[in-house]
N, C-alpha and C positions, 0 to 999 in steps of 0.2 A: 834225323827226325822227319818223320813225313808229314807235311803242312798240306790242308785241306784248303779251300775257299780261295778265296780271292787277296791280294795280294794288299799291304799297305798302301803301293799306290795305285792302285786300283780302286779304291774306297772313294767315293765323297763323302762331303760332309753332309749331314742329317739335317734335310729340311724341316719345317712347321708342318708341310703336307703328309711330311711321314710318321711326325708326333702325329698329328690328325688320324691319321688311317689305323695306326696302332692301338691309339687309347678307342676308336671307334670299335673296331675291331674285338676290344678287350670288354667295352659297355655292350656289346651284343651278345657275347659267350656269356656274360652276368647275365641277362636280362633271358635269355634262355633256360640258363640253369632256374632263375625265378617259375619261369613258364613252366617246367618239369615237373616243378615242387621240391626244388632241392631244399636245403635250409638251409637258412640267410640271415648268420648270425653279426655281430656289430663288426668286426671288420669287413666284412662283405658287404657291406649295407655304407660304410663310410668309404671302402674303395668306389664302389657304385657314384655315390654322389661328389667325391673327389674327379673320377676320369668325366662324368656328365659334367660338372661346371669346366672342367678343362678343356673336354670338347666344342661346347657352348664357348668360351673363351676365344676359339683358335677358330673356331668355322668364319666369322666375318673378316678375317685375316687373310684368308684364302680365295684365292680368285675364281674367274671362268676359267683360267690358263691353266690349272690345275686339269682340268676337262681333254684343253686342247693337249696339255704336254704328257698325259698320260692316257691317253683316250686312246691306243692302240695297242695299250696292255689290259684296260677295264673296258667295261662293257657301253664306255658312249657314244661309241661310234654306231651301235649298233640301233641306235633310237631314232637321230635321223643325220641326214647329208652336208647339211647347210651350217655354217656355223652360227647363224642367229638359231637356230633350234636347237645348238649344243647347247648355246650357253643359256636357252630357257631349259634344257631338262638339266642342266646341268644346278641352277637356281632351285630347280624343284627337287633335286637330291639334297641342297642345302638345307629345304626347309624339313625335307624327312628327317635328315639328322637332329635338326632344332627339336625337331617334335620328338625324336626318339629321346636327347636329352633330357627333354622336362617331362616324360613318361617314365624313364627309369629314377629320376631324382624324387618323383609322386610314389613310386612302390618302395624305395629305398625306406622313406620318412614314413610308410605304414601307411598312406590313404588306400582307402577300399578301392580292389580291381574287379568289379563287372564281371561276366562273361563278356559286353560290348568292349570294355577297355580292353582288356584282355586278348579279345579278336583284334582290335584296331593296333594293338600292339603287334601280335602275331604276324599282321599283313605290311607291316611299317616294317619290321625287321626283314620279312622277307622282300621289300621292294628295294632297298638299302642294300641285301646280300647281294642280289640279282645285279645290284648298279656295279658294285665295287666286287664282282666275282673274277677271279683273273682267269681274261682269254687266253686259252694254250693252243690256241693257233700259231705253229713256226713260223710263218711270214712276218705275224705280228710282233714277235718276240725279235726285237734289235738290239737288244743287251745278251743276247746269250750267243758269245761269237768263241764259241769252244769248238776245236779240230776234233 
């Protein structure tokens, strides 16, 4: 049988930072499909406000070191040089997340979205993409050590 991926020990174990990234991840692809006009019927609506309060839950658990330990696979290095201004932009992707959380748990529960919400949403999700968009620069990439 031909086995793909990576090998049992090869694996670690699954951080808090990778719950984070996933469920964020997952609250953006919802919060999109809302943006489109999908319909967003009561499971959609209670995963929405299930993965936001888990988000919200797990973000002040995560640190600046998140920033530093993964900043040469996502995009924070590219903001600025010094690590006191990682870990201020790195602080201000915290609070985008905050804010994306309690945005998608506001359309979830049915409050009116503006055209303003609406825009400030659009621009929050896309400043969030932009953060957490994985750099495919080979240099960068030190986990992929394939012959």
């Amino acid at each position: 049988m031909l086995r793909l991926g990576a090998g049992s020990s090869d694996m670690r174990k699954i951080l808090k930072d990778d719950i984070l990234l996933l469920r964020l991840k997952l609250l953006i692809i919802m919060c999109k499909a809302y943006l489109n006009d999908y319909p967003m019927g009561k499971y959609r609506k209670k995963a929405i406000i299930e993965n936001a309060r888990s988000v919200f839950d797990l973000l002040p658990q995560i640190s600046s070191e998140y920033g530093e330990r993964y900043g040469h696979i996502f995009n924070f290095q590219t903001y600025a040089e010094s690590k006191e201004e990682k870990n201020l932009y790195f602080d201000v992707f915290q609070q985008r997340v905050h804010l994306l959380t309690v945005m998608a748990k506001a359309l979830a529960e049915g409050h009116p979205m503006g055209c303003f919400r609406e825009k400030a949403l659009k621009d929050n999700i896309s400043a969030i993409c932009e953060t957490i968009t994985f750099n495919s620069d080979a240099g960068d990439i030190k986990f992929l050590k394939v012959a």
